[in-house]
Structure formats: structure tokens, C-alpha cells
N, C-alpha and C positions, 0 to 999 in steps of 0.2 A: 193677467197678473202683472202687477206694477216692474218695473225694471230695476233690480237693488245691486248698485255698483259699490264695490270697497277698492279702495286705494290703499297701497298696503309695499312698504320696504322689500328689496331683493338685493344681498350681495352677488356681486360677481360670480362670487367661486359655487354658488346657490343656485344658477342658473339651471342647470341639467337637470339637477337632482328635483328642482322643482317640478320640472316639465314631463319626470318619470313620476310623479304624484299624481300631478294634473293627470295626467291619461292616466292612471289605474284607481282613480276618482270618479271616471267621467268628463272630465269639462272636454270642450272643444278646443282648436287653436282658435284664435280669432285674429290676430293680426299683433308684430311690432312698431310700435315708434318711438322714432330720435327726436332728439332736438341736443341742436348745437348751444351750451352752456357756456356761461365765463368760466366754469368749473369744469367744463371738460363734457363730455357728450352723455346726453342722457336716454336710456332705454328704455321703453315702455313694453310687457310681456301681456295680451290681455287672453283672458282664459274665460268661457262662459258654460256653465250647466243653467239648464231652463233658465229661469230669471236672474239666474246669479252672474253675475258679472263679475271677475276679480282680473282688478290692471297693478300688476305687481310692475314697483322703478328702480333699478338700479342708474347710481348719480353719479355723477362725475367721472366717467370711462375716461384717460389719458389718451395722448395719441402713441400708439405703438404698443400697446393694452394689448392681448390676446384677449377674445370674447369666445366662447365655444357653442360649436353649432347645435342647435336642438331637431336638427330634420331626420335623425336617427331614431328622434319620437314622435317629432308630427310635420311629415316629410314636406305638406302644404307651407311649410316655412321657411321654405330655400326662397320664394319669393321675395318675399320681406327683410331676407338675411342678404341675398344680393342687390337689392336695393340700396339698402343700408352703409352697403359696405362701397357702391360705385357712388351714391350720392353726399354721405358723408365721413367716408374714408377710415369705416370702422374696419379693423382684423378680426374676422370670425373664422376659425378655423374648423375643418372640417365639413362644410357646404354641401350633403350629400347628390345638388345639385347646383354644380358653382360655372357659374358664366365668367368667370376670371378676369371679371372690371368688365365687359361687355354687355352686360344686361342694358343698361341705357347708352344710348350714344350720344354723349354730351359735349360741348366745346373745351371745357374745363376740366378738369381733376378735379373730384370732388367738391365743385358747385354750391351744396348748402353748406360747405363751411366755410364761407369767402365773406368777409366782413369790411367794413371802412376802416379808412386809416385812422378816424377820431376812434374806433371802438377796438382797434386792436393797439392804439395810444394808452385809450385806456385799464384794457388788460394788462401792459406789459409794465405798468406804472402799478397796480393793485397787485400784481404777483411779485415785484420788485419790494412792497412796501409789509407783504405778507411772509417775505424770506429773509427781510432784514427783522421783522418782531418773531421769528421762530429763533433766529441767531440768537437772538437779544434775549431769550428765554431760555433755550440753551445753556447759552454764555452764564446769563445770574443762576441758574439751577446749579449746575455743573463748579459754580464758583462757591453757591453755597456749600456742595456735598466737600470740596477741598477743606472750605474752612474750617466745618467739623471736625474733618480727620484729624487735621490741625492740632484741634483743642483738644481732642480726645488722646491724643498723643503728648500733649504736656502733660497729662493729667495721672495720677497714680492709677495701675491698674485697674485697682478694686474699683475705685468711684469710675472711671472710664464703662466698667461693665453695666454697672449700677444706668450709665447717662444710654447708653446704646439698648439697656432691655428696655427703657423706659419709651425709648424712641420706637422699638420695633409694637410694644403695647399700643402706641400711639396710632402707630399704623395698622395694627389691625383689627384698631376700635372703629377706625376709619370709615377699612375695606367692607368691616360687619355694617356699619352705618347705610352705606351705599349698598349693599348686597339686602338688606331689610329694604330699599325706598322701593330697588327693583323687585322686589319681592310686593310689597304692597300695590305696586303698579299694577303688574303681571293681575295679582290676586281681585283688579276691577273690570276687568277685559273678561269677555263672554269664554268660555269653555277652550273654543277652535281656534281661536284670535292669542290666547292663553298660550294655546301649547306650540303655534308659533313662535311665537317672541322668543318662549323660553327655548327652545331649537336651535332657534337664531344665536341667542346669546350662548349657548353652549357649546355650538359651533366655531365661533367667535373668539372664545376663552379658549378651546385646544390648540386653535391655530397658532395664537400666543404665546400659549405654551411650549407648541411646538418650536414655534421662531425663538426663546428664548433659551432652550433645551440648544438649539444648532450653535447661536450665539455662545451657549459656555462651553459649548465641545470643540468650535471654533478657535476660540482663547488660546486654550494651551499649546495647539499645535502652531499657532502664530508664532506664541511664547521660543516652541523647541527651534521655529523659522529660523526665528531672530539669533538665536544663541550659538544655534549653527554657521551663521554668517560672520 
């Protein structure tokens, strides 16, 4: 039987929970790997039942990232998790067999992430040029929502109400727009592929959620900081 490999997205915070699917599915571990990105370290998770093969990537891990251990489900994976961790200086926490950087005995501290001087030139020039265009988008976003307020504030009540419901209509013709693309997307993906994605993304969306729930509970108590001072 021919060998059917899928390549398939894995966020970080997804990791575990994947790996407790994987084992009450069947698949095997088969093996991690890295590769050192201009985006930061990339992990490869590969899982096989008989011919099925699935190598799920989470992209771009930071350095100083917590990564969390999966040997608490398939314990053959301290291998690959201390590996990982002495040759390219990932944090994966919890190792339920951890050699403490001792796994390899190598000359250098983390080895496969040692680059030239033209290539870490050129990162720090592409991160430098990617922080001044997030400012710059910031900066005009942030200037637009003022100017609004602005205008909406010279304006008579009633019409001000009138310009603000019309904006928020605008926005959640939008939001509906985009929630239909992802929706007709999802709706051409096989069955399993399907209820993936849509997991994903709804995990995705609570998190958001969650972060922007903290963000406005946050607020006020800065607010009473401030006032106290």
C-alpha cells in the first residue's frame, strides 16, 4: 500500500492536545524536526497509522518560547525533545526524560542555530524594516480611529449616532463576509480535514476572546492606578 503523507498547520498552544488524539486514534510517534527559520524555529510533529502519514508544523517558535513536552503521551519522544532542545536551543518544558543540555556533547551552545555574519545582517535589517512598517500601520490606524472621534465629536448628537451605527453595520458586513469565505473554504476540505480547520479556528477565536476580555478588565484597574497616584 502506497505511502499517503499530509502536511497539515499546528499551533503551539495545540501541541499536547494533539498528541493526546494522536494516541487514542492510534497513530505512532515517529519522530520531531527543527529547522532554524529567519522567522524563528520551525517544528515538525510526525504521527503515522499504517500508510497514513501526518507531519503536522508549527512556524515560527521565538527564542525564549516555552514549547511543552509530549513524553507524558509518547515517552519515545524525549529523544527528539532533548535533541532539539541541546542542538537548537529550543525550551521544552517538562522532558519526562531530560538530559539537562547533555544529550550531545558539542563545542558550541546550540550549533544548528549559528549563522554568518551576511545572514544574521540580513535578518536584523528585514526585522528592523518589518517593525518600522508595523509602527507605520499602527501610527496611520491609530491616527485614523482619533480623527474620527474628532469629527464625530463636532458633530450633533443625533447625526454622530446615525455616522457610528452605520460604521459598526459596515463592520459586521465585513466580519459576515469573511466568516462566509471561511465558511465556503472549510465546506471543500474532505470531512476530517474539515473538522480540523474549524477546531483550529475556534480555538483561535476563544483565545482572542479571552485576551481581549483580560485587556478590558485590565483597563479599569490601570484607570483606578492612575487616579490613586
Amino acid at each position: 500500500m502506497a505511502l499517503q503523507t499530509e502536511f497539515l498547520p499546528l499551533e503551539l498552544a495545540d501541541v499536547k492536545q494533539l498528541a493526546a488524539d494522536m494516541k487514542e486514534r492510534g497513530y505512532r510517534y515517529v519522530q520531531m524536526l527543527a529547522v532554524n527559520t529567519d522567522d524563528g524555529l520551525d517544528l515538525q510533529y510526525a504521527y503515522m497509522l499504517g500508510s497514513d502519514l501526518k507531519m503536522y508544523t508549527v512556524k515560527g517558535i521565538q527564542k525564549g518560547t516555552k514549547v511543552p513536552s509530549i513524553t507524558d503521551i509518547y515517552l519515545e519522544a524525549f529523544v527528539f525533545e532533548n535533541e532539539v532542545h541541546d542542538l537548537f536551543g529550543a525550551e521544552i518544558e517538562g522532558i519526562a526524560i531530560d538530559f539537562g543540555g547533555k544529550f550531545y556533547h558539542v563545542a558550541m551552545s546550540e550549533p544548528m542555530t549559528v549563522i554568518s555574519p551576511a545572514q544574521k545582517e540580513a535578518r536584523e535589517k528585514a526585522a528592523k524594516l518589518a517593525a518600522a512598517k508595523a509602527a507605520k500601520e499602527k501610527g496611520a490606524s491609530g491616527g485614523e480611529a482619533e480623527d474620527m472621534e474628532a469629527k464625530l465629536a463636532g458633530m450633533d448628537p443625533e447625526k454622530a449616532a446615525k455616522v457610528r451605527a452605520a460604521m459598526e453595520a459596515k463592520a459586521k458586513k465585513v466580519a459576515a463576509a469573511a466568516e462566509a469565505a471561511k465558511a465556503d473554504k472549510i465546506a471543500n476540505l474532505d470531512p476530517e480535514k474539515a473538522a480540523k480547520v474549524k477546531a483550529a479556528m475556534e480555538a483561535k477565536a476563544a483565545r482572542e476572546a479571552a485576551k481581549k476580555e483580560a485587556s478590558a478588565a485590565a483597563e479599569p484597574a490601570a484607570a483606578d492606578q492612575k487616579e490613586g497616584e
